[in-house]
N, C-alpha and C positions, 0 to 999 in steps of 0.2 A: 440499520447496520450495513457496514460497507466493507467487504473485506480489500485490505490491502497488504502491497506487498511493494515497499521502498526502499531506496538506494541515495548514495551521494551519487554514483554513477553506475554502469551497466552492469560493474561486476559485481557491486552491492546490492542490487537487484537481484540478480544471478544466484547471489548466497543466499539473499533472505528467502525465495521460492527455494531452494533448496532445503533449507533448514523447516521450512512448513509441509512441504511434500514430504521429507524422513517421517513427521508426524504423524501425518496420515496417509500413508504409503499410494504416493503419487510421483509421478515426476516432478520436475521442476518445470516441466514447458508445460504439462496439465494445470497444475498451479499458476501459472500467468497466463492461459488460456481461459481459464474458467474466471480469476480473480478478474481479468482486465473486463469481465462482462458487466460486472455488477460494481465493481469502485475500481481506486485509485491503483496505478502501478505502473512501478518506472522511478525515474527520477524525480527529484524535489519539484521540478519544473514541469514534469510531466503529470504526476499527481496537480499539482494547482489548477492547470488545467483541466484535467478532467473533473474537478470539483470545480471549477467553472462550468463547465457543462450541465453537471448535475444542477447545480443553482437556478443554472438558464431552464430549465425543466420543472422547476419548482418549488426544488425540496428547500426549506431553510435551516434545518440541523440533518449531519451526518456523523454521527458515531463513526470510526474506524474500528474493525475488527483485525485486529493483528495477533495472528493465531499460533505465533512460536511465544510461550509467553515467558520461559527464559532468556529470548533473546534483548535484553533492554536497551542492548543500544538503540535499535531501533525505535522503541518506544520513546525513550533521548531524540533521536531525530524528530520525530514526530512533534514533541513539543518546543524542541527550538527552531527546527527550521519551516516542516511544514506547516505549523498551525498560525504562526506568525505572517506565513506569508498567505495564508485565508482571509486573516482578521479583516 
């Protein structure tokens, strides 16, 4: 498991650690401090990359953890842009 936290762009980013920090009473810069350790975060481009990374390291499957789980858009994102652009 990988927690992430994605965006189209910086402010989308920006909201989605927002909206998972309110959860569990974090900032938003704690929440992409701690997330960008362990998985994806950032933009579409930005996550590909780091799960480029990860791959380069070994792993062959990564579960995403995305932990606002009312928030769907993001989950939307997730399967049209970023997974597509893993495959």
């Amino acid at each position: 498991m990988a927690p992430c936290v994605i965006g189209r762009n910086e402010q989308e980013v920006s909201e989605s650690a927002q909206r998972i920090g309110a959860r569990f009473g974090r900032s938003p810069e704690d929440v992409l401090e701690r997330y960008r350790e362990h998985g994806p975060v950032g933009t579409i481009a930005q996550a590909v990359e780091r799960l480029k990374q990860i791959e380069e390291i070994g792993y062959e499957r990564v579960m995403l953890q995305h932990l606002a789980h009312d928030d769907l858009d993001t989950v939307a994102l997730i399967g049209r842009e970023l997974a597509p652009a893993v495959a």
